[in-house]
MDAnalysis code that builds the backbone (N, CA, C; Angstrom):
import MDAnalysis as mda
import numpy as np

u = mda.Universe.empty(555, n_residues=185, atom_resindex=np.repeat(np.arange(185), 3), trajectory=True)
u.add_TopologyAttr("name", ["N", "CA", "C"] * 185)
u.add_TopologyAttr("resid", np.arange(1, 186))
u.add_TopologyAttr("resname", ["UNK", "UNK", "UNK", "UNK", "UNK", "UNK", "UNK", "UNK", "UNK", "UNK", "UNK", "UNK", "UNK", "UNK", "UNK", "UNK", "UNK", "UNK", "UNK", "UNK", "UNK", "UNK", "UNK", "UNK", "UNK", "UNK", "UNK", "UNK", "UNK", "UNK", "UNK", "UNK", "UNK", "UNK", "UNK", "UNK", "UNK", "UNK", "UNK", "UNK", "UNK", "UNK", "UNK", "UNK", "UNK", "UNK", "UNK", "UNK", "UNK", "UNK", "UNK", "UNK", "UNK", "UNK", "UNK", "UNK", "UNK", "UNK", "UNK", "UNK", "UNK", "UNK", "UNK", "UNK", "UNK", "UNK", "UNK", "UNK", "UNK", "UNK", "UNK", "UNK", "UNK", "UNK", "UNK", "UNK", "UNK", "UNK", "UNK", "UNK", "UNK", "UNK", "UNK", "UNK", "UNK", "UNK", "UNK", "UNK", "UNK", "UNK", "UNK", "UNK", "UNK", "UNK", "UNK", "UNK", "UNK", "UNK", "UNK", "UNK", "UNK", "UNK", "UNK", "UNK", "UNK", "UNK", "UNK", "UNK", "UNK", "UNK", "UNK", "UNK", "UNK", "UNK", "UNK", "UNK", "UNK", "UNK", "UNK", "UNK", "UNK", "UNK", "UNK", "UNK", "UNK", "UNK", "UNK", "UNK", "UNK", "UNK", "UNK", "UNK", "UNK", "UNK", "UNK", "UNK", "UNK", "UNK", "UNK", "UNK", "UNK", "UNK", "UNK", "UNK", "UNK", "UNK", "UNK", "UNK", "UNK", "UNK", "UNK", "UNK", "UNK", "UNK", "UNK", "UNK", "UNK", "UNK", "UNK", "UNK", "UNK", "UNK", "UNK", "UNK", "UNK", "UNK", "UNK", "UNK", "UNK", "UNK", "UNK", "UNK", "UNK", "UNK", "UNK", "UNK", "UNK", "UNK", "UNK", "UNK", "UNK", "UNK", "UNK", "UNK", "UNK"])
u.atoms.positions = np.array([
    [103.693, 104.627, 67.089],
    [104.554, 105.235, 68.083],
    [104.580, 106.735, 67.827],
    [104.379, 107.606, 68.836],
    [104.700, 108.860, 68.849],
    [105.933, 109.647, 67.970],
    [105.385, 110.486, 67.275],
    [106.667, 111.164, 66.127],
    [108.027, 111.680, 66.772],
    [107.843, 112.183, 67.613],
    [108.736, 112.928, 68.600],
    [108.762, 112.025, 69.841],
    [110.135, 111.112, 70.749],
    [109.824, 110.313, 71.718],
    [110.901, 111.669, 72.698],
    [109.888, 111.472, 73.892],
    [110.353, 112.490, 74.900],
    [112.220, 111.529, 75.290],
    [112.542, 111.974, 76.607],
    [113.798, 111.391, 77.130],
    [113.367, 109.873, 77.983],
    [112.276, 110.134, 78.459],
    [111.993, 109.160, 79.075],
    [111.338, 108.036, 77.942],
    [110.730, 108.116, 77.303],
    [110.282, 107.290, 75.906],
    [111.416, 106.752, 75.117],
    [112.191, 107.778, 74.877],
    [113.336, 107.250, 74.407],
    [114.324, 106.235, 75.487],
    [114.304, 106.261, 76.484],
    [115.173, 105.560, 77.324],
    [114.080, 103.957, 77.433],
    [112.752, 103.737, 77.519],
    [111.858, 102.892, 77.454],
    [112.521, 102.326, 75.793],
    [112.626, 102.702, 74.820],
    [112.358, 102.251, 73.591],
    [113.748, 101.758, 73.307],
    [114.734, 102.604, 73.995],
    [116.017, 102.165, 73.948],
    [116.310, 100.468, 75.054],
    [115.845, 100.345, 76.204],
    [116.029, 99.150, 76.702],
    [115.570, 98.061, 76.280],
    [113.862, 98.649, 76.055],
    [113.000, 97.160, 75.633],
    [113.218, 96.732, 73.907],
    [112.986, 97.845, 73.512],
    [112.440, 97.534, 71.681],
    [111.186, 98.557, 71.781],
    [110.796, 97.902, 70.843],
    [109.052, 98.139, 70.275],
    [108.261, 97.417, 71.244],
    [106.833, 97.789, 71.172],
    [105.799, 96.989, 71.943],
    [105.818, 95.645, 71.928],
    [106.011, 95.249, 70.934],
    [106.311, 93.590, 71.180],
    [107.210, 92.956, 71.167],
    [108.290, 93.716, 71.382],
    [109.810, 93.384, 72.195],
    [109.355, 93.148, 73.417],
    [108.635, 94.385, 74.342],
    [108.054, 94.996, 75.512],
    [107.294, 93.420, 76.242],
    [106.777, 93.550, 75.406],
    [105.392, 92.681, 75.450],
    [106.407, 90.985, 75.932],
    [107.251, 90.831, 74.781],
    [107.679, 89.514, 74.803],
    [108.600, 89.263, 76.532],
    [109.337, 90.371, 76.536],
    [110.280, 90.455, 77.882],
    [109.557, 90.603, 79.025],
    [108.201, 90.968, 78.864],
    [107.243, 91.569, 80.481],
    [106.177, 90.001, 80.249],
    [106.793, 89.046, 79.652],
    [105.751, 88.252, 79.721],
    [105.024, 87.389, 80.702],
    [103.947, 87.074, 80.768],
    [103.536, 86.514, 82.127],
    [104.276, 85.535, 82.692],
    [105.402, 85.092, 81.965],
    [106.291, 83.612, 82.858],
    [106.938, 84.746, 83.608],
    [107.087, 85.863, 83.531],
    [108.246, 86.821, 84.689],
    [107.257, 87.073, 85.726],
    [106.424, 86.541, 85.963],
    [105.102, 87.581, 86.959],
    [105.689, 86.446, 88.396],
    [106.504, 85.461, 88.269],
    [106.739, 84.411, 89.216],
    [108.314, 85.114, 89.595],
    [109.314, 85.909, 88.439],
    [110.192, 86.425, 88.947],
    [110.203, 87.706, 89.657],
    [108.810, 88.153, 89.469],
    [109.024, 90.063, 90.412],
    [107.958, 89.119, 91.698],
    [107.420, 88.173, 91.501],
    [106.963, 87.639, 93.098],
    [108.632, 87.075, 93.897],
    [109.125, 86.529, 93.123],
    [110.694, 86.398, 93.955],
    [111.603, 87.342, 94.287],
    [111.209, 88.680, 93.479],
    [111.988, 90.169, 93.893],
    [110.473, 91.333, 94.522],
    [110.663, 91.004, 95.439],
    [109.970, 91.992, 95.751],
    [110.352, 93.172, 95.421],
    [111.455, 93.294, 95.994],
    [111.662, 94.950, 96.463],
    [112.221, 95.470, 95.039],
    [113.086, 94.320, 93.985],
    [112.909, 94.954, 92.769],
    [112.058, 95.148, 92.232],
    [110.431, 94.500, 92.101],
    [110.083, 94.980, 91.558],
    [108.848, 96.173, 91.939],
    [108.953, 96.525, 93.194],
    [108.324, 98.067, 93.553],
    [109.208, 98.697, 93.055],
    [110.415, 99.092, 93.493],
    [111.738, 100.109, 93.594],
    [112.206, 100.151, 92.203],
    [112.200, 98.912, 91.126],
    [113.644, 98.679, 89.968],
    [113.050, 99.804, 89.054],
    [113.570, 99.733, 87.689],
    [113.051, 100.982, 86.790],
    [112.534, 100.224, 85.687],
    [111.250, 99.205, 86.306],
    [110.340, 99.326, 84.748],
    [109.309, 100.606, 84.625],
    [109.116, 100.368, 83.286],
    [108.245, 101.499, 83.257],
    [106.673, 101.609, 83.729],
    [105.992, 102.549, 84.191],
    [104.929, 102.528, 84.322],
    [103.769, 102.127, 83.214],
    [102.843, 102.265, 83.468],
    [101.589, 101.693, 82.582],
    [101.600, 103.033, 81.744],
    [101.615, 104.264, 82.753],
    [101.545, 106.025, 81.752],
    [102.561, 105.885, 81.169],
    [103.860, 105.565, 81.643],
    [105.359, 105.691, 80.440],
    [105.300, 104.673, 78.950],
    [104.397, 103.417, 79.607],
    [104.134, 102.751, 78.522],
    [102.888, 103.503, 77.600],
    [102.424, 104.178, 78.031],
    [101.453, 104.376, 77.012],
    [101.600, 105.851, 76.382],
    [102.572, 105.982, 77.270],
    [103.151, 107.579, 75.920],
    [104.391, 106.845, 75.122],
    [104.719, 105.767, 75.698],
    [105.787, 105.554, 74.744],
    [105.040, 104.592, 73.575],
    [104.529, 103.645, 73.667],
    [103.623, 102.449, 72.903],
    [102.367, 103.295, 72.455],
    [101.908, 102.548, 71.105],
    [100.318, 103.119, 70.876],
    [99.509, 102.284, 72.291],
    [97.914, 102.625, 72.580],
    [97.286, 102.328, 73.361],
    [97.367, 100.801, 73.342],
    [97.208, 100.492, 72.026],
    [96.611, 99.040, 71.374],
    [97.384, 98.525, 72.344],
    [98.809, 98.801, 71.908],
    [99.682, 97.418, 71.874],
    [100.187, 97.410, 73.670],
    [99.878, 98.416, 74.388],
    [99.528, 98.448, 76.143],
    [98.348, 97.557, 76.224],
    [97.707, 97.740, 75.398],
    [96.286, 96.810, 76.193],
    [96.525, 95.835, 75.784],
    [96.838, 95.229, 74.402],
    [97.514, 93.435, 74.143],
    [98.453, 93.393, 75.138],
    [99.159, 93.669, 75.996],
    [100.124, 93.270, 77.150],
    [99.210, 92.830, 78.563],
    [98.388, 94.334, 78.668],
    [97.542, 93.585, 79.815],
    [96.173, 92.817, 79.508],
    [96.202, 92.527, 78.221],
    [95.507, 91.519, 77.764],
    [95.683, 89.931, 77.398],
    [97.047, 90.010, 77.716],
    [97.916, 88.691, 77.803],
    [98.178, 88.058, 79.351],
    [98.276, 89.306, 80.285],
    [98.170, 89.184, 81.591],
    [96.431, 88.432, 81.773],
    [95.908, 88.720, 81.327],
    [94.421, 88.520, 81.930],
    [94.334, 87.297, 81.238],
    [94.555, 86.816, 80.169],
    [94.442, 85.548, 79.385],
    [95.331, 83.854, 80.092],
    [96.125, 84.478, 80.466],
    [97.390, 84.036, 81.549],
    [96.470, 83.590, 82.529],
    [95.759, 84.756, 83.216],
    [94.848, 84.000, 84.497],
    [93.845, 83.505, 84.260],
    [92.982, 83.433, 83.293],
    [92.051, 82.876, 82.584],
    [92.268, 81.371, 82.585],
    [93.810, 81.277, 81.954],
    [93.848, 80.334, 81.631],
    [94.244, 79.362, 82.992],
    [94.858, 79.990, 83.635],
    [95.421, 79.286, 85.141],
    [94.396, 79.010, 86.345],
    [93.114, 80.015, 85.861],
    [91.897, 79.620, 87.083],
    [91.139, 78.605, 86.444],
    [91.399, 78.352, 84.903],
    [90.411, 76.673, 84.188],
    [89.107, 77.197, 84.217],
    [88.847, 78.723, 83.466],
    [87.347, 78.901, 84.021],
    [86.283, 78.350, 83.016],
    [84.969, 77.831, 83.362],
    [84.134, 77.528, 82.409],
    [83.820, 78.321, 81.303],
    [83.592, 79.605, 81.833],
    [82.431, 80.860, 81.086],
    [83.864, 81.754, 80.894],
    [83.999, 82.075, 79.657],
    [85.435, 82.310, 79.106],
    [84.639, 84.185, 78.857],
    [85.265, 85.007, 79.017],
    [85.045, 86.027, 78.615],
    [85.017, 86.837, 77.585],
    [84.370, 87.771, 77.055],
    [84.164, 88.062, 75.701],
    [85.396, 88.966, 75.286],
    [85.733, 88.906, 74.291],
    [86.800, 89.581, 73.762],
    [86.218, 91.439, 74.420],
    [85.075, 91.654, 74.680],
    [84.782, 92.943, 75.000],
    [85.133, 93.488, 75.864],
    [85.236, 92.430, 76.930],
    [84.972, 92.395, 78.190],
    [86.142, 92.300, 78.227],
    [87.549, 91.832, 78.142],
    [88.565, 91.265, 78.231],
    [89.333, 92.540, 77.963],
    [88.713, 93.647, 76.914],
    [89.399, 94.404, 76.143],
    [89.210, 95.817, 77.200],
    [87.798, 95.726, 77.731],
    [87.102, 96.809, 78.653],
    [87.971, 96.736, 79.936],
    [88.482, 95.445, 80.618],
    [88.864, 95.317, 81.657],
    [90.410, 96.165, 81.664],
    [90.963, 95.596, 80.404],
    [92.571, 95.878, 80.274],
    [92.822, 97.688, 80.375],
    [91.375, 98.525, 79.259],
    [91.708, 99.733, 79.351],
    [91.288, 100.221, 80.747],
    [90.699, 100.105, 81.824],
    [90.460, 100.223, 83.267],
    [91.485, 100.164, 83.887],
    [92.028, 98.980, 83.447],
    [93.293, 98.558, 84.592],
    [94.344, 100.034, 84.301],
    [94.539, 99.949, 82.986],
    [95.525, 101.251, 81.971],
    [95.135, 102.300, 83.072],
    [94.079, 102.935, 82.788],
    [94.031, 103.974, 83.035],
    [93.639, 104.218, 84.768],
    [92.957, 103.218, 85.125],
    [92.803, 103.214, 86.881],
    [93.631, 103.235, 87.352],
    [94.887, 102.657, 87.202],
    [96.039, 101.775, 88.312],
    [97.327, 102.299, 86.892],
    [97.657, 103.362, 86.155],
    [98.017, 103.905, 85.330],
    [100.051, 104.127, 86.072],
    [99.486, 104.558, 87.541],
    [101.039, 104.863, 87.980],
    [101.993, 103.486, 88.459],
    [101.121, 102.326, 88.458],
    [101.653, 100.676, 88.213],
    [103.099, 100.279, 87.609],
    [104.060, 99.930, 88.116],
    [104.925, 99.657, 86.648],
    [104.928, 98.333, 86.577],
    [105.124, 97.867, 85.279],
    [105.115, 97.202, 84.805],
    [105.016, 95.662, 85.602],
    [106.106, 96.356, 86.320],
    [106.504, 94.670, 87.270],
    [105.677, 94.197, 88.205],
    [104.894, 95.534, 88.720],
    [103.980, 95.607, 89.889],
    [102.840, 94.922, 89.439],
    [102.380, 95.122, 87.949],
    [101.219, 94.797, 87.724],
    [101.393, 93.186, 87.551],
    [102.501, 92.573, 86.927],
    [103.206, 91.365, 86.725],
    [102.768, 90.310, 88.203],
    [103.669, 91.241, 89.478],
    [103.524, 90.854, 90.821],
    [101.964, 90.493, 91.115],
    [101.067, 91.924, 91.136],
    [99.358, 91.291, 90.983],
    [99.026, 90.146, 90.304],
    [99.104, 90.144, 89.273],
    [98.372, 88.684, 88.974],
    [99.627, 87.651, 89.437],
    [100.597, 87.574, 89.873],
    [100.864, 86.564, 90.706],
    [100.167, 85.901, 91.841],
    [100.022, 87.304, 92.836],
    [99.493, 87.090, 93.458],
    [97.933, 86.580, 93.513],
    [97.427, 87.372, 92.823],
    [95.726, 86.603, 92.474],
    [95.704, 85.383, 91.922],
    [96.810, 84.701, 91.057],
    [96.661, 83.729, 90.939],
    [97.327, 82.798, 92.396],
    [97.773, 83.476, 93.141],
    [98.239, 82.708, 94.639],
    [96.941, 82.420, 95.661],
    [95.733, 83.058, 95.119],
    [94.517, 83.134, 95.812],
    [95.029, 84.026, 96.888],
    [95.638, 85.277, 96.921],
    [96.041, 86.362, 98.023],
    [94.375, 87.183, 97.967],
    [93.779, 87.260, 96.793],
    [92.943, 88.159, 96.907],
    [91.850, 87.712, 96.314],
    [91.267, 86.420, 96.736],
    [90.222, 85.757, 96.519],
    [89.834, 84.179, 95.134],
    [89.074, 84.179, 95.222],
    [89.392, 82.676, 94.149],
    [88.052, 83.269, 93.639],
    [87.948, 82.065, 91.844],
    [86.904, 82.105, 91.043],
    [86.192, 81.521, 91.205],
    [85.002, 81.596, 90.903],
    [84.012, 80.048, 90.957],
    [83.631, 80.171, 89.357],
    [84.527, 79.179, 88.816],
    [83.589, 78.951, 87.443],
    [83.835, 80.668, 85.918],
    [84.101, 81.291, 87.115],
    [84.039, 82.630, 85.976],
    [84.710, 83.457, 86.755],
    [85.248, 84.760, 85.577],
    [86.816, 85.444, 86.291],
    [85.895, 86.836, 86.121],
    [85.515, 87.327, 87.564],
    [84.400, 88.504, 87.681],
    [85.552, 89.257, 87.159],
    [85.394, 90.406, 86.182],
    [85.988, 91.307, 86.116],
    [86.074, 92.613, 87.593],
    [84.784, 92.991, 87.854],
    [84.689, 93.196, 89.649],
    [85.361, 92.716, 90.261],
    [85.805, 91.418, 90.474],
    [86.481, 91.065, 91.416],
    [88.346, 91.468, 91.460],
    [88.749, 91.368, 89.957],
    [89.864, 92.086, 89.417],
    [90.426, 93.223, 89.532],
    [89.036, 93.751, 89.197],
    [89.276, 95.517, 90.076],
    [89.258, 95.618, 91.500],
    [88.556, 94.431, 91.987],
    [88.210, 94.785, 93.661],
    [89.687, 94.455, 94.075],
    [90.293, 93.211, 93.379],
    [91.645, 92.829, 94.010],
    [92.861, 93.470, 94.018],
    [92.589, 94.873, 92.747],
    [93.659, 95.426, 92.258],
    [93.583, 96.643, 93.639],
    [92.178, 96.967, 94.136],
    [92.394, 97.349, 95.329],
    [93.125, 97.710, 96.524],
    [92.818, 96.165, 96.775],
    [93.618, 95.299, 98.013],
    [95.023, 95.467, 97.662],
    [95.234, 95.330, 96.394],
    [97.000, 95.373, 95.751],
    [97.592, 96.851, 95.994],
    [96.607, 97.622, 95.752],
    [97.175, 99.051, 96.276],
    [97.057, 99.575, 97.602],
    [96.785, 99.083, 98.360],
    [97.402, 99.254, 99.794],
    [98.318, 98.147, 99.839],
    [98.459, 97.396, 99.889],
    [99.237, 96.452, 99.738],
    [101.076, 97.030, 99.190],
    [100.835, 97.587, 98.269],
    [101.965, 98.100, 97.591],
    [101.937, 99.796, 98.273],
    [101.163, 100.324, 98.676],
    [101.624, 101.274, 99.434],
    [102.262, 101.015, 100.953],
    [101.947, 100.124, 101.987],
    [102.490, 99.225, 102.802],
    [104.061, 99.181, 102.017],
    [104.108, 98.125, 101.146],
    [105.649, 97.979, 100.580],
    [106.554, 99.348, 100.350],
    [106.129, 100.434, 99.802],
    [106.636, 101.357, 99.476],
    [107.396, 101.914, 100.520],
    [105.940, 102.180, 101.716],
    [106.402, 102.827, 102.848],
    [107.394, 101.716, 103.674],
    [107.147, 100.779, 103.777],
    [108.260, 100.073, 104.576],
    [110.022, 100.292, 103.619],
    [109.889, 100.114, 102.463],
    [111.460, 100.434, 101.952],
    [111.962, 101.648, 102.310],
    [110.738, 102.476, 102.198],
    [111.244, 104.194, 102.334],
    [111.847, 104.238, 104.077],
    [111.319, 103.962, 104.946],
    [111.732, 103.770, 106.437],
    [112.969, 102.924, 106.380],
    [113.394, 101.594, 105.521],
    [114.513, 100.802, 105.186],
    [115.915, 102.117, 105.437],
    [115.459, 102.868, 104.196],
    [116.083, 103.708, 103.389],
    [116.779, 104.861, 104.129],
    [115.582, 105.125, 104.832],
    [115.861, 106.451, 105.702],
    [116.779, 105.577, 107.048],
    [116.910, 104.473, 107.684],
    [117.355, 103.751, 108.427],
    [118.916, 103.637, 108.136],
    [119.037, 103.564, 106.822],
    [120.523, 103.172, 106.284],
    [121.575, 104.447, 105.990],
    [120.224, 105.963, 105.768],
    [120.853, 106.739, 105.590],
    [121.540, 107.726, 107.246],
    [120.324, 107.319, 107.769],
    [120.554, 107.197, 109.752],
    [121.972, 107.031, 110.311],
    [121.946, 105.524, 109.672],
    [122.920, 105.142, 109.692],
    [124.691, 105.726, 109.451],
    [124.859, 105.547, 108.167],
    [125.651, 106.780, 107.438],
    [125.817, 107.774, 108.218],
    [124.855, 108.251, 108.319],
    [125.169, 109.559, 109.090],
    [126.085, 109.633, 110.750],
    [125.105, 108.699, 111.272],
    [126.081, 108.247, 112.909],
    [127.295, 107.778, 112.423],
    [128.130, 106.847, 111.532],
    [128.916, 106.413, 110.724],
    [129.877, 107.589, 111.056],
    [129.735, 108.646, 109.702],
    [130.004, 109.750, 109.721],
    [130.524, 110.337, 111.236],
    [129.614, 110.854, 111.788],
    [129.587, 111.581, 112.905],
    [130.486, 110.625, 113.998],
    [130.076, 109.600, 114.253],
    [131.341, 108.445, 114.834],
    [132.951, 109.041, 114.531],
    [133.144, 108.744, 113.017],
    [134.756, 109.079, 112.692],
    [135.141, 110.247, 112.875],
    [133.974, 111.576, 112.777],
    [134.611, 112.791, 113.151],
    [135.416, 113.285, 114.398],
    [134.345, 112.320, 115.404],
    [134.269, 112.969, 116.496],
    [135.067, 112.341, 117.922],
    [135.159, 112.950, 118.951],
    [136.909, 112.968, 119.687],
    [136.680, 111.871, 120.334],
    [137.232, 110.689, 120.906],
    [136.490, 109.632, 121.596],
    [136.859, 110.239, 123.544],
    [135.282, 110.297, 123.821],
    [134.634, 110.313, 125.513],
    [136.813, 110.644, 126.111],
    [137.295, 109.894, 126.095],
    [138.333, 109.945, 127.064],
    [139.608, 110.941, 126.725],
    [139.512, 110.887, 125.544],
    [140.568, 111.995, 124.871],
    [139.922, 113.203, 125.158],
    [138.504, 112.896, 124.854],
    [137.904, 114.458, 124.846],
    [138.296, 114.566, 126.735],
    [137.948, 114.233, 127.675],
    [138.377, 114.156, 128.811],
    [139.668, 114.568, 129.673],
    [141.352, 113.974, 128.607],
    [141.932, 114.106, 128.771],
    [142.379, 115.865, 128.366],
    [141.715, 116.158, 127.113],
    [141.855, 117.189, 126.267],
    [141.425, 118.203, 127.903],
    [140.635, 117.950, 127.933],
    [139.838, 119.067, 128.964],
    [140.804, 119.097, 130.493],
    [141.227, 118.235, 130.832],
    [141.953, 117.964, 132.189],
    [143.227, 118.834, 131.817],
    [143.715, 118.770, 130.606],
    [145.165, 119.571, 130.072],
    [145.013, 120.987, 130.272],
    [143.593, 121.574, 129.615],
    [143.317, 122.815, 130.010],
    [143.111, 123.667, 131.137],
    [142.639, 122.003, 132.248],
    [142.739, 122.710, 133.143],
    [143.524, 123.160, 133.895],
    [144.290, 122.398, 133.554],
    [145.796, 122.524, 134.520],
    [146.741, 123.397, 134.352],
    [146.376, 123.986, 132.872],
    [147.027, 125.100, 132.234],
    [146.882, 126.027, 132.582],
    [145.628, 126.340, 133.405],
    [145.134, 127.599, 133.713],
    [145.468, 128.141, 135.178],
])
């Protein structure tokens, strides 16, 4: 772990633990609870894959998304099992490709790939195809983003007419208000 932990490292190290606190709480049985929260888990405050990896050594980020990938390995029943190289090559890609991910999001992906949302195996888990799906997952999650953000801006819309509602004189008073003046004059 880093000698000096920034504010944000420190707030990561303060919720979870250590990496394999991290590791134990982000485990693949939760990848079925951020598919039941959507919107927590785009929006909530896990950390990203970059917050995890300034806060965690590299290693112990890639044993996490190396537990993710073992998880689907094990759930697609594939024949041709992948080499620890390959397994290890895929995880630092994912790290550093798909890096602004948090945690939950990446959780949500292999839900979904294991839902067959973004294609099925035959026999062997293409690493290509992982990346191709993580793809599809990022429009996918940009879609989600932008629809909460329009949610958001809708509610704050809202509020605002809210607002502007209670300030303001209602149609007939304002009416009456004006008929008084005139008569005054």
């Amino acid at each position: 772990m880093p000698q000096k932990l920034s504010e944000r490292t420190r707030l990561v190290v303060n919720r979870y633990g250590d990496g394999e606190s991290f590791a134990k709480k982000f485990n693949p049985s939760l990848q079925v609870v951020c598919a039941q929260n959507l919107e927590r888990s785009f929006k909530g405050n896990a950390p990203s894959l970059a917050l995890l990896g300034e806060t965690y050594p590299d290693e112990q980020v890639n044993t996490w998304i190396i537990a993710q990938l073992m998880d689907l390995y094990k759930f697609a029943g594939v024949k041709e099992k992948p080499t620890f190289q390959q397994v290890l090559e895929l995880s630092v890609m994912i790290r550093v490709e798909y890096y602004y991910l948090k945690a939950s999001e990446l959780l949500l992906f292999f839900f979904k790939l294991k839902a067959g949302e973004y294609g099925t195996f035959y026999g062997v888990v293409d690493p290509m195809v992982i990346m191709s799906a993580l793809i599809e997952f990022k429009a996918y999650r940009k879609r989600q983003l932008e629809k909460y953000d329009r949610e958001e801006q809708e509610r704050q819309r809202e509020k605002r007419y809210e607002k502007q509602d209670k300030n303001s004189v209602p149609f007939p008073d304002h009416l009456e208000f004006l008929k008084k003046i005139m008569e005054s004059e």
